[in-house]
Residue, then its C-alpha position, 0 to 999 in steps of 0.5 A: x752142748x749148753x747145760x743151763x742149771x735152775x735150782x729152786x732155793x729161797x736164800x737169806x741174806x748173805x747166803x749164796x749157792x754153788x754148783x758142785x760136780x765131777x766136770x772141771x767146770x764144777x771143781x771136780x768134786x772139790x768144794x773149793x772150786x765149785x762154781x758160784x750161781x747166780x740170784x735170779x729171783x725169789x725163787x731160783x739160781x742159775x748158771x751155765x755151762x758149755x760141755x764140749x766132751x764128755x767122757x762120763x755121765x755128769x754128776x752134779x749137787x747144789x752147796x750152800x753158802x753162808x756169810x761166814x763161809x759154812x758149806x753145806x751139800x744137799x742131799x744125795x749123788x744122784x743128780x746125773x746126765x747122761x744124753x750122749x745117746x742123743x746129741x742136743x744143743x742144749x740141756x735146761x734143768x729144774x732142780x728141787x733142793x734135796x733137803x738131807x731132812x726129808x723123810x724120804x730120805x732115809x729110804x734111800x739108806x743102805x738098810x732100806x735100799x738093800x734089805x727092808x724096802x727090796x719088795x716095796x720099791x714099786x713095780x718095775x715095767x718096760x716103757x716105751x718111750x717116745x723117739x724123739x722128746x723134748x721133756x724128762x720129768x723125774x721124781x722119787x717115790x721110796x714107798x711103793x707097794x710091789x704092784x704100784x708105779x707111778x704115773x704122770x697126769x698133766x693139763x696138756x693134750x700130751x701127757x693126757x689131758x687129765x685123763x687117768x684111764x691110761x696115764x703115761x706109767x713111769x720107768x724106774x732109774x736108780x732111785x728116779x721115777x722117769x717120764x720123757x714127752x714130746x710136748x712140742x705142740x702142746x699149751x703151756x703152762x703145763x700144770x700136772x700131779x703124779x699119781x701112782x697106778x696098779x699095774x695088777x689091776x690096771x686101776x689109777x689108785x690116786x693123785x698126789x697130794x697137794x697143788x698142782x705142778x706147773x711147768x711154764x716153758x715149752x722147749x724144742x727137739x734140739x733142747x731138752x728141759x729135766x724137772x728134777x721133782x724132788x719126791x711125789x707128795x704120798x704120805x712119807x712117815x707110814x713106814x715103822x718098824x721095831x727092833x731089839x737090842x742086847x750086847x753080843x756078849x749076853x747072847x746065850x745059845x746051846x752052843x756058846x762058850x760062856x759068852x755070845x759069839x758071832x755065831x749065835x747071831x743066827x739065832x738071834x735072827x730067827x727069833x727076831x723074825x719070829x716075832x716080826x721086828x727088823x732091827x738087832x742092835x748091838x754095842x760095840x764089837x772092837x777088840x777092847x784087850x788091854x789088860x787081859x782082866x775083867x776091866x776089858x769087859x768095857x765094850x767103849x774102851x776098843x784097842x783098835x776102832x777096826x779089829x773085831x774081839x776075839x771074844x765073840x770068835x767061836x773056836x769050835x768053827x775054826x778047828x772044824x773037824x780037821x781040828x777038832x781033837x784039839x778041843x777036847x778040853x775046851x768042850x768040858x770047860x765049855x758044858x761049866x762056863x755055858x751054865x754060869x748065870x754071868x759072863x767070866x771074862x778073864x776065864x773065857x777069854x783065857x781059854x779061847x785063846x789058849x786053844x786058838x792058839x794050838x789051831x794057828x800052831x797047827x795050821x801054820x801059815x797055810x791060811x795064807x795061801x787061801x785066796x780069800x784071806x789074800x784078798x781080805x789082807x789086802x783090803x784090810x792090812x792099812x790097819x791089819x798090819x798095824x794092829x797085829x804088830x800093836x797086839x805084839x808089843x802089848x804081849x812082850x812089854x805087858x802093856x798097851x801103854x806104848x809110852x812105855x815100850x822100849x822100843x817102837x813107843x812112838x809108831x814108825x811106819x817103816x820101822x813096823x813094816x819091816x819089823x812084820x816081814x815073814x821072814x822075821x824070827x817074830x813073824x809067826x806071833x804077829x800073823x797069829x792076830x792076822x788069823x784070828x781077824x781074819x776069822x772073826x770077820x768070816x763068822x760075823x759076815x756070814x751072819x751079817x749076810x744070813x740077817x740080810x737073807x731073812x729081812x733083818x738089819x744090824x745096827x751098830x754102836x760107834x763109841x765117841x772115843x778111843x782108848x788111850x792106850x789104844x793102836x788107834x792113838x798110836x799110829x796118830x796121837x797128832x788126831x787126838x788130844x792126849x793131855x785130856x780126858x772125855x767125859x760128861x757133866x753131872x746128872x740123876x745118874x752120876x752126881x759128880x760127873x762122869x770121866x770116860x779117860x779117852x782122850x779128846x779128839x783134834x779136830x782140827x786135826x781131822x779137818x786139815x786131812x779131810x776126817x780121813x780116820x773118820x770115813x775109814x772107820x765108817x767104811x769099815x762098819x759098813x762091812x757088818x753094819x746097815x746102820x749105827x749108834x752115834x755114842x754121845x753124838x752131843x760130843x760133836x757139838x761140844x765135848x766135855x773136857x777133862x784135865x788130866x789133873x782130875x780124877x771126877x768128870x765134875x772138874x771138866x768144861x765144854x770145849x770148845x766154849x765161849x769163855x766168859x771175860x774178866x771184864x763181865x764181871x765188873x759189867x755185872x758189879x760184881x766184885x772179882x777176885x780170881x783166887x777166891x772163884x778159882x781156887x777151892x774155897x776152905x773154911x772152918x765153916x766150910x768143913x762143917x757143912x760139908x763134913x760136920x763132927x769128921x771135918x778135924x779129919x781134914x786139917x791134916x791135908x791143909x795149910x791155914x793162909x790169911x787171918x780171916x780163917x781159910x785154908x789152902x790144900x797142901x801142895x801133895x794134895x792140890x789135885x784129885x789126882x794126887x789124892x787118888x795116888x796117895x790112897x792107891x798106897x794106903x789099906x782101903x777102909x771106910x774112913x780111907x775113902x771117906x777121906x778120898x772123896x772128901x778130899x775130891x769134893x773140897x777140890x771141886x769146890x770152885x766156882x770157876x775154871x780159868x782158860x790156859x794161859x789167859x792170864x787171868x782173863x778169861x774163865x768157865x764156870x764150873x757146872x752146877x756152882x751154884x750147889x757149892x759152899x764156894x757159891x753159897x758164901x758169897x754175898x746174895x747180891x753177888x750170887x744173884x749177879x754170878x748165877x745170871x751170867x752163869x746161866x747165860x753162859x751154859x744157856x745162852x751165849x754158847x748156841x749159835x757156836x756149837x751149832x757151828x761147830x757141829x755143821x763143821x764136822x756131821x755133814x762131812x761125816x755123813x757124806x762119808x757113809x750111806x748107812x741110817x745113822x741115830x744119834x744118842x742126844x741125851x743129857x744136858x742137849x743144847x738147843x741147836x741139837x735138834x735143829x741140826x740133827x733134823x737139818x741133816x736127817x740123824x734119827x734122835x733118840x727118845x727115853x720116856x724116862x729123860x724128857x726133853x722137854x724142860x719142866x716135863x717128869x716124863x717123855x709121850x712116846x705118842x709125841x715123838x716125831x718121825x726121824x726118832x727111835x723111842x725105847x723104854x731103857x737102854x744099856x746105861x739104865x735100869x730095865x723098866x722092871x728095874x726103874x719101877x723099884x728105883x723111886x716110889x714117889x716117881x713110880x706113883x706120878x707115872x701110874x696115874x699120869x702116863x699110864x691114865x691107872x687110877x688108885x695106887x701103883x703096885x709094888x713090883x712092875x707086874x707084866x701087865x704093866x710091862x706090857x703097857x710101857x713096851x705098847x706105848x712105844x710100839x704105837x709111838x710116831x717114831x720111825x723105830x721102837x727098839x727094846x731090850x731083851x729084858x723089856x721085852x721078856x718083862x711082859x710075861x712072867x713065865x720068862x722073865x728073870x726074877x730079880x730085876x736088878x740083875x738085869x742092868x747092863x752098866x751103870x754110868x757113875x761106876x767107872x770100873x763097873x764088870x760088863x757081864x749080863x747074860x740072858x737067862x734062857x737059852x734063844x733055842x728055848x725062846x724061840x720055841x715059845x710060841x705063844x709068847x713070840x706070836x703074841x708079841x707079834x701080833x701086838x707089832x701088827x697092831x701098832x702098824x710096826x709088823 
């Protein structure tokens, strides 16, 4: 059989198409050896094969090639061929490019397909479909209502001559609409729309939109033609829905320990139904115990991307009533910690663990003969094992510090094996974290499927990093940058910077293996979650890198970035002395503006270099990190940190970072130079000259390589899960960052309060585009009641401009005015709005909590900030607020989000 490929593609030049498929022919799924096309006009590629067997149903895609040899997939798997049931000579197929930014591509995502759009799939008919056929017409149309299908109209006597009193109904296969003809003795060209048609009723309810189709060849019986139609022209952006987002930890139930747990989310679900929304979004669940104080309330900083928090374990469900004597005084610390206005981390996780550890004693290794567990060790024990072990050491050595360990510092795969067998005197400590994963994966699946039950999703949170003590960077260092730290530039919310201390990812590291750790990572969250939050997706781009030298994000750079090079400069006629942009620039000046009446203070930790008056930092005081350890052993006052900061913003005053080892040739600037007295005292004429190529460096030079970069690493990794997948694209975003995240279909996320826009003070929810998720706040800023108290000015500007109130804006963010913001984004063009609890509960001033400070989840610019917000009514006494929950979700229903 000849299997003759067309694809419609306007290529430019130096691009070029490939074919790739699971036949040898195609390279079996390796791109490497996928099969070049050939040009044969502006409008399509071509090539053919000769198939003389085959054993499966051939699975095809179309790759496009660029100059520089970047590939990038169309969309989807579902290209597939499967006529063995009627032999032809000869197949011809007319593909359309599956664009992975079309809209209705997200509806073929897990949560819709297998949650959100069961009853909006269109209805499901048996047709009858005629013996002998000589085309398949295929299209796809996700948002069908329950009693629609679609129907094929056409010019030809043979697909009804325009007739739409009893169209050819089309038969659903997989994610296809299918239509087979005999049109051997029809006229061609063929022109022809779709339409869809009330199967109920009987009644053709419209056409597509757009021109006709137009099919120009005619084929015969021993030849098949596929038109491979891409998706029917119906509006494709009427689809939106609302969902809320709050941290398993600030759950509060009649049941909690003083925390949220995976039970809780059952209640969770029933109010969210309540109200109409579809959407639960969560913070990171991983398992973050490292130190075993408050510092592990940090959801971002997980010992394992895999193993779930013994945190949100409910014990009273593990002991069941088999065990249940053994929580008699569990359940008197439970009544005190439950009424705790906040989360006591060290209290909580103390006694869960305590009395977990009774029931493993007690129920010894029987758990492991279950066959349940059996099946999920099994599945699991490629990072189980691992971590159980990984936990083990932590508890012997009291750190997860594994340079530190004794033994088994550096992970040893057959040395750990053989350090778990059962028959091993350690065996039971190792299998008590076996236990406890097992378990929290059984009371968070059961809640995954009761969500899934009532039509409602989870969404979860994939942090941009791993912790640097973590099992994760154990088991493979080689994947991760360890002599750096990740982190973010300055901004409003942290004016020097932000450092997160992960360390960077290697990727070319995770190229050479295929993103291996990436795609199980995701496979893994499948397990849990419909869709997921890419944490700082910008860091795919580019990541803001960090020398361990440095204790504040400012002193970090974008890697990887173009550099600017030493001869720049002289192009610029600037003249360049590299010790003078490199090294912090101190004089008696200096100290003044920035110090005033304190600067003696500083002369202690300087040397005097030269006769023009600069100064150099004492060896001992070179880095912030030297700094950092000399105050760690002085009493903490004023004065002493004073002195500390002091110190730091005199080493951050640089104007440029020189490249390891270039040997004083290439150089990056230090973001936001141009607010340094290293900047200031240089000559206007020079400040002119180094600004410009400052903002050619951060602004311009670096696009078109990031942009590279990205489409390097996200298509790959998107290909690895078919879950909906939103990028957190705030802060400083390079230009390409829209372009190709819409190349690829990754939601954006959209804050009212960090425009996009340069020059705009605020984002319009109403002109946020489809793919985009738009939300007041999110767990790193204040809540709307909380920003309206931050700044009066800016309050005022965005009462008469945003929301069109005249006269001056009130004092405190009235529920009114809550309710105002909260609708704005409900009638906002994105696909989803998600709010916080808080944001919601902000618009009723019965419910809400009275001080709106104390809702803030986290503040970015405090490093060591104790994550413990819970929420103040219980969800049994919210979901009982009838009036609240149904007026909240008629205002869904007004919006077209119910």
């Amino acid at each position: 059989m000849i299997v003759h490929f067309y694809i419609r593609f306007h290529t430019q030049y130096g691009q070029s198409l490939l074919l790739s498929g699971n036949h040898p022919l195609l390279g079996e799924g390796d791109l490497s050896r996928a099969l070049p096309m050939q040009y044969l006009n502006e409008q399509f590629w071509h090539v053919s094969i000769e198939v003389k067997s085959v054993d499966e149903p051939l699975q095809y895609k179309y790759v496009l090639r660029t100059e520089d040899g970047l590939l990038t997939e169309e969309w989807g798997n579902d290209r597939v061929i499967d006529h063995e049931s009627r032999p032809v000579s000869e197949i011809r197929l007319i593909d359309t490019w599956d664009f992975a930014g079309e809209y209705e591509n997200v509806f073929y995502t897990l949560p819709f397909q297998q949650t959100l759009l069961l009853e909006s799939k269109g209805a499901s008919r048996k047709i009858k479909w005629p013996e002998e056929y000589t085309h398949e017409f295929r299209v796809k149309a996700p948002l069908l209502r329950p009693n629609e299908v679609l129907c094929m109209i056409g010019s030809s006597a043979g697909t009804g001559a325009w007739s739409s009193t009893d169209p050819m109904l089309g038969k659903r296969e997989n994610n296809w609409w299918v239509f087979r003809f005999d049109l051997s003795g029809d006229v061609f060209p063929l022109a022809y729309k779709y339409g869809v048609y009330d199967i109920e009723t009987g009644a053709f309810l419209q056409y597509e939109g757009g021109d006709n189709r137009i099919l120009f060849e005619a084929s015969g019986h021993d030849k098949i033609k596929i038109m491979h139609d891409g998706f029917v022209r119906l509006p494709n952006n009427v689809w939106k829905g609302a969902g809320v987002a709050i941290p398993v930890f600030s759950l509060r139930t009649g049941d909690s320990f003083g925390v949220g747990e995976f039970t809780d989310i059952a209640l969770l679900v029933d109010w969210v139904k309540l109200t109409g929304m579809k959407l639960i979004q969560l913070l990171p669940v991983n398992d973050t115990g490292a130190t075993g104080t408050w510092v592990d309330s940090y959801p971002y900083a997980a010992i394992s991307a895999y193993a779930l928090h013994p945190l949100y374990l409910n014990i009273g469900r593990v002991a069941g009533k088999q065990h249940a004597s053994l929580l008699k005084n569990y359940k008197k610390k439970q009544k005190e910690l439950n009424a705790r206005p906040e989360l006591e981390y060290e209290t909580v996780m103390q006694c869960k663990l305590e009395t977990l550890r009774k029931i493993y004693e007690r129920v010894g290794a029987s758990f492991e003969e279950h066959p349940d567990y059996q099946r999920y060790f099994e599945k699991n024990r490629h990072w189980l094992v691992p971590y159980a072990a990984f936990c083990y050491f932590r508890d012997v050595y009291g750190t997860t510090d594994f340079y530190s360990w004794k033994e088994h510092a550096q992970y040893d795969a057959a040395a750990v094996a053989a350090f778990v067998e059962p028959g091993q005197p350690q065996y039971a400590d190792i299998a008590f974290y076996y236990f406890t994963q097992y378990h929290l994966h059984l009371q968070l699946t059961e809640a995954v499927h009761y969500a899934h039950q009532q039509g409602i999703i989870l969404k979860g949170d994939i942090p941009i990093g791993i912790y640097r003590y973590s099992c994760d960077a154990w088991l493979a260092p080689g994947l991760y940058n360890m002599t750096l730290q990740a982190g973010a530039p300055p901004d409003a919310f942290a004016v020097r910077g932000q450092n997160w201390s992960f360390p960077t990812y290697n990727w070319q590291a995770m190229h050479a293996d295929g993103y291996e750790w990436w795609k199980s990572r995701f496979e893994q969250m499948s397990h849990y979650f419909d869709a997921f939050r890419i944490d700082h997706i910008l860091g795919f781009f580019r990541i803001w890198s960090i020398p361990m030298h440095a204790v504040e994000g400012i002193m970090g750079r974008f890697v990887p970035a173009l550099p600017v090079m030493v001869n720049e400069f002289a192009d610029k006629h600037i003249s360049f002395e590299p010790t003078r942009y490199t090294m912090p620039y101190i004089t008696e000046d200096v100290l003044w503006e920035m110090f005033g009446s304190n600067k003696d203070h500083f002369h202690e930790f300087l040397h005097p270099v030269g006769p023009d008056g600069r100064y150099r930092l004492k060896d001992e005081f070179a880095t912030q990190r030297q700094v950092e350890l000399h105050f760690a052993d002085v009493i903490a006052s004023e004065n002493t940190q004073f002195l500390r900061q002091g110190l730091y913003d005199l080493i951050s005053n640089v104007i440029l970072f020189e490249e390891n080892g270039s040997n004083q040739t290439r150089f990056h600037f230090r973001f936001g130079m141009e607010q340094t007295p290293s900047f200031k005292h240089l000559h206007p004429e020079e400040r002119t000259a180094v600004y410009e190529l400052y903002v050619d460096y951060y602004f311009r030079r670096q696009d078109d390589f990031w942009m590279k970069e990205a489409m390097e690493r996200l298509p790959a990794l998107k290909r690895a899960t078919n879950m909906l997948i939103c990028g957190e694209d705030l802060g400083l975003v390079p230009h390409c960052v829209p372009e190709v995240m819409r190349q690829l279909g990754i939601l954006s996320l959209e804050v009212q309060r960090m425009p996009k826009t340069l020059g705009a003070e605020f984002a319009s929810p109403g002109q946020a585009h489809y793919l985009s998720v738009v939300t007041p706040s999110t767990h790193d800023m204040s809540t709307i009641r909380g920003w309206w108290e931050e700044d009066r000015a800016r309050t005022q500007r965005f009462f008469n401009t945003v929301l069109g109130q005249p006269g001056d804006a009130p004092f405190f963010c009235e529920p009114e005015i809550n309710r105002m913001i909260v609708d704005q984004h409900l009638h906002s063009g994105a696909m989803w709005s998600i709010f916080q609890l808080q944001d919601i509960l902000g618009s009723d001033g019965r419910l809400r909590k009275e001080n709106p400070q104390s809702e803030r989840i986290n503040i970015p610019a405090n490093a060591k900030h104790y994550w413990r917000y819970r929420m103040h009514l219980p969800l049994e006494e919210l979901a009982a607020e009838k009036d609240f929950n149904e007026a909240f979700r008629a205002s869904l229903f007004r919006a077209g989000r119910g």
